[in-house]
N, C-alpha and C positions, 0 to 999 in steps of 0.2 A: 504494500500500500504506500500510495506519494506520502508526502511530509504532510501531517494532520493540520496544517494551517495554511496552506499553501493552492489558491484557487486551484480550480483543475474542473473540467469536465466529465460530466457518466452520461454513458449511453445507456437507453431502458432499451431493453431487446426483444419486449415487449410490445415496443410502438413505433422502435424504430426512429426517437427522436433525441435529442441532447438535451441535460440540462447542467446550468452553471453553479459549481458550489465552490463560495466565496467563509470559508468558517473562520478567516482572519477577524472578519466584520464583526463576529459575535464577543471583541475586544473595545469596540466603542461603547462610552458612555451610556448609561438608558436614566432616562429620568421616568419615566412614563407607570401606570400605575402597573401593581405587581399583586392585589388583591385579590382576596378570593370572592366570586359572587355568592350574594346573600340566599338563605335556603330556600327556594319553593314550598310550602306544602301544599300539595293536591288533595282535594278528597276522594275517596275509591268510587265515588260515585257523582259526577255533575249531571243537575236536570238539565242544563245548556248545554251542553254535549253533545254535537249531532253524531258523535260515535260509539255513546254509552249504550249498551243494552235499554232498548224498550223505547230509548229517543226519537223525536222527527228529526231525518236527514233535512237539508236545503233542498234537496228535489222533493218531497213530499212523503218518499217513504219513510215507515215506520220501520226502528231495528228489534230483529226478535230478540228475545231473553236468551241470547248466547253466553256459555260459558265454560269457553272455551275459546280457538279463535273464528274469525265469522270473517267471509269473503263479502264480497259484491261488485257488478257493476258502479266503477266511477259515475257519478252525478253528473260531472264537469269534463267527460271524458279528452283527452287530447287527440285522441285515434277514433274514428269511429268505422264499424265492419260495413256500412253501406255506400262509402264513400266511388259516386261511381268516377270512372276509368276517363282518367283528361292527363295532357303535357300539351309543354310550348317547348320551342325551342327556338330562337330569333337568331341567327348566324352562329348559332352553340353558344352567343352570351348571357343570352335572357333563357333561363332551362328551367322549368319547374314540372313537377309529375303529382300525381295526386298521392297521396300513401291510405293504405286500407289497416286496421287495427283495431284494436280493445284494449283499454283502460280499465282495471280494478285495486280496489282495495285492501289490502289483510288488514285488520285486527289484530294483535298479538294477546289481546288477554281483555276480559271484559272491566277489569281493573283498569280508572281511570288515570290513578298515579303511580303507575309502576312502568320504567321500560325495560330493555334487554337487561340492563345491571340491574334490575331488583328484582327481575322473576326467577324463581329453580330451574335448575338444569331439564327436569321432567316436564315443565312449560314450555321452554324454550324448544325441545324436540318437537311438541306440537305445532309452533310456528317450521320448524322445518319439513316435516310432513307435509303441511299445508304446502307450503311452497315446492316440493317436489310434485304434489299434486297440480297446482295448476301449471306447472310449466308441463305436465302431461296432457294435460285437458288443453290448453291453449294451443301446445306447437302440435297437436295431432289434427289442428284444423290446415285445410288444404292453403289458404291464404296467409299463414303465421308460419313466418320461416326465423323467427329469432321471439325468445321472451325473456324480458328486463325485469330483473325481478330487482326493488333498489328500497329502501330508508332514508327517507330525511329527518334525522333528527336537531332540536333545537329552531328556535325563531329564528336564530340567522342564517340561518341555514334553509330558510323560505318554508319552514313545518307548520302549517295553522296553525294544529292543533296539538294538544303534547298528550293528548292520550296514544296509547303504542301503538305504533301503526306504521304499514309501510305501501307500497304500489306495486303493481303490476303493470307494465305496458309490453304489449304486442303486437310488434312492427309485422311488415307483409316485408319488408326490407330489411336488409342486416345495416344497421346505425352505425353510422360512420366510425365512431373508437373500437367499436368489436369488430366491425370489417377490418382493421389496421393489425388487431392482435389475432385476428384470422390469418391475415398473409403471412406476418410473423412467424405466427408457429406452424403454418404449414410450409412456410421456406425451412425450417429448421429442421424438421421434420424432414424435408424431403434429402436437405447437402447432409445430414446427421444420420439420420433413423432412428433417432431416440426424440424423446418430447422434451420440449424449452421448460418447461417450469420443472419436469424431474430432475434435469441435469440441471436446473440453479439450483432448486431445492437442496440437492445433494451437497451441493457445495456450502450453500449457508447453515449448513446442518457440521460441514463439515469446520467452518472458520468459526461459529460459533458469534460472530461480532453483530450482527443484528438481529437475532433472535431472539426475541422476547420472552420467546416461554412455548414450551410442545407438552404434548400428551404423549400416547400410543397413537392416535390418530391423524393429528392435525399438527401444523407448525405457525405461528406467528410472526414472521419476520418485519422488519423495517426494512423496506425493499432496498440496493443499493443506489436505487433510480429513481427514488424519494423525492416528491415537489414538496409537496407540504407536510408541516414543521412534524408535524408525528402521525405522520401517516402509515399504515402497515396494509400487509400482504399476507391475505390468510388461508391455508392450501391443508387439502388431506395430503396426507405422507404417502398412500398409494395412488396410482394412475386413474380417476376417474374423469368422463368428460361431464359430468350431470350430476345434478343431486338424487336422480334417481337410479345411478347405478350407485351410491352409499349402501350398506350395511347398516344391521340396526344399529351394531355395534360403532361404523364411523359416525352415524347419525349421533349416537350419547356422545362419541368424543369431539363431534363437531359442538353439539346443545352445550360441553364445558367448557369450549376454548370459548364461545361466544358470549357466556354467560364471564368468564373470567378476565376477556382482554375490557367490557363492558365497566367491570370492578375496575380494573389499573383504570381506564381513562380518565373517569370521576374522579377517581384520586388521586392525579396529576395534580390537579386546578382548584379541588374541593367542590366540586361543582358538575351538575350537570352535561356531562361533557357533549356537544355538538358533532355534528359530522355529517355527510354522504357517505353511505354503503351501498355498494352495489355488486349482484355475484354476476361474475363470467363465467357462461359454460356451451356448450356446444350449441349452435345454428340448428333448427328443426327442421331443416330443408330437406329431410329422407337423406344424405350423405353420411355415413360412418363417423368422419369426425374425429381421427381416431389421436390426431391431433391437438387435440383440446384436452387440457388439463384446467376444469372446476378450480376457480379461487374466487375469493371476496378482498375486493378494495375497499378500503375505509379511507376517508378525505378528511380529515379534520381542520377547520382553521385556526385554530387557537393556538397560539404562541410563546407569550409569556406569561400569561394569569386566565385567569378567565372572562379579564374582559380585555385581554389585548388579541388580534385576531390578525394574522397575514391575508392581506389580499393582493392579487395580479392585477401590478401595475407599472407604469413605467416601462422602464426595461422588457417586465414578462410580457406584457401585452403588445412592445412591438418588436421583441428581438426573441430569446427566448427564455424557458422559464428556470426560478436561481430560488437559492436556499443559502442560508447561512451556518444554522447548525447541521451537523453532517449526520447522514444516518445511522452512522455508528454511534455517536452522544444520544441521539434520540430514543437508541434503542437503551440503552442503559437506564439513562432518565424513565423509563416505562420499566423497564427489569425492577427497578427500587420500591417501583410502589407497591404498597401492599395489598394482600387481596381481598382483605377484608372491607367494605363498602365503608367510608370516615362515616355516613351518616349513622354507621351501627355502633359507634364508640359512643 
């Protein structure tokens, strides 16, 4: 490894793109606040809740008395399955096409103030179930050739609502960032014959320096192609392209790692911790796939406290994207904390 202060460049192999890490920088001054945000409390139950058991949604309907977690068609869908068949194309610069999809829901728990870090590991399976189920039910429609299975957690992170929940959406087209980690690892695959995330995996397993924390079944790393400040890369230890070729057994060590790296976040900051999650896993376009190796990205922005937050700009938005601390610090930083939830102290 270069000199631990010493700008330098990483390539994600992943995407196929560079980004700049400058960890001299994390040596300037900071004035700026470094506090932890003050506690939420939620009740298990809101009557304003359009996602509480037995509530009226914004479209009219009523939620049953689920309890457990509960799907639905999106209200507000972004995709809709009837979308009929139009493009332009005005000397190939003016290009638009229509896209055909569906938008849904999950529920993760009919408990209004609990998220991934405060429900048990035997809850958390049920949310993965769930999800292994509709990416079954979605991609086996003739028109759904990819499904996006993602979480937004936190207001700033654009979340309405903070009861648990997360989306569905299901493109007719593969989205532009999974088409990118599509060619990726099907170049790799093809000069190689082995899969891109096995042979990193192997390796971060093997250096040990940004690994967060493994099971039997799952790894945590902080990728080495890290944009933001403590973002991680979370993969089963064996080849699968889907959540639905898991095991019960990778399913409980997925429901721990999820329920566990959910603990360290919150108590980075003391707080609530933010992010986008979204799992990548094989195209339903009837192709084997064999290519695609199952991980979850988590985006988080938060940087120095809980209310200091990195966003792209300058630099990232016209040249390309930089970090200060290096994924190696970051990962540690997350190794230290504990896994016991602060709010149970």
């Amino acid at each position: 490894m270069m000199h631990s202060d010493s700008p330098h460049r990483r390539y994600n192999s992943l995407s196929g793109e560079w980004i700049l890490v400058s960890p001299h920088r994390t040596k300037r001054p900071w004035q700026g606040k470094v506090e932890a945000e003050g506690r939420v409390t939620l009740p298990a139950y809101d009557p304003g809740c359009y996602l509480c058991p037995g509530n009226q949604r914004a479209g009219g309907t009523t939620n049953p008395d689920y309890k457990s977690t509960y799907v639905f068609d999106n209200d507000f869908a972004a995709l809709l399955p009837d979308t009929p068949e139009e493009n332009i194309s005005e000397k190939n610069l003016l290009v638009a096409e229509s896209e055909q999809g569906l938008c849904r829901v999950l529920c993760f728990s009919p408990r209004h103030d609990l998220t991934l870090a405060l429900m048990g590991p035997e809850s958390i399976k049920k949310v993965i179930d769930t999800w292994a189920d509709q990416y079954t039910e979605l991609g086996s429609l003739d028109f759904i050739n990819y499904v996006q299975i993602f979480e937004n957690r936190g207001d700033i992170m654009g979340c309405s609502n903070p009861h648990p929940h997360g989306q569905i959406w299901a493109n007719k087209t593969l989205p532009h960032l999974v088409s990118k980690e599509n060619f990726y690892q099907e170049d790799y695959k093809r000069r190689n014959n082995e899969c891109l995330l096995c042979d990193y995996l192997s390796l971060e397993i093997e250096k040990k320096e940004r690994v967060v924390f493994e099971n039997d079944e799952v790894v945590v790393v902080v990728p080495f192609w890290a944009i933001w400040p403590f973002e991680v890369l979370l993969m089963p230890k064996e080849h699968v392209g889907d959540l639905t070729q898991l095991s019960e057994k990778q399913r409980n060590g997925l429901a721990d790692a999820l329920k566990r790296l959910g603990v360290r976040y919150d108590n980075l900051f003391k707080t609530s911790f933010p992010y986008s999650m979204g799992i990548h896993q094989r195209p339903t376009d009837g192709r084997p796939h064999h290519e695609w190796h199952l991980h979850f990205h988590y985006y988080p922005p938060l940087l120095r406290s809980a209310t200091v937050k990195k966003f792209m700009v300058g630099y990232e938005m016209m040249a390309q994207a930089q970090r200060d601390i290096t994924a190696e610090s970051a990962a540690e930083r997350l190794r230290q904390c504990p896994e016991k939830h602060f709010t149970e102290d």
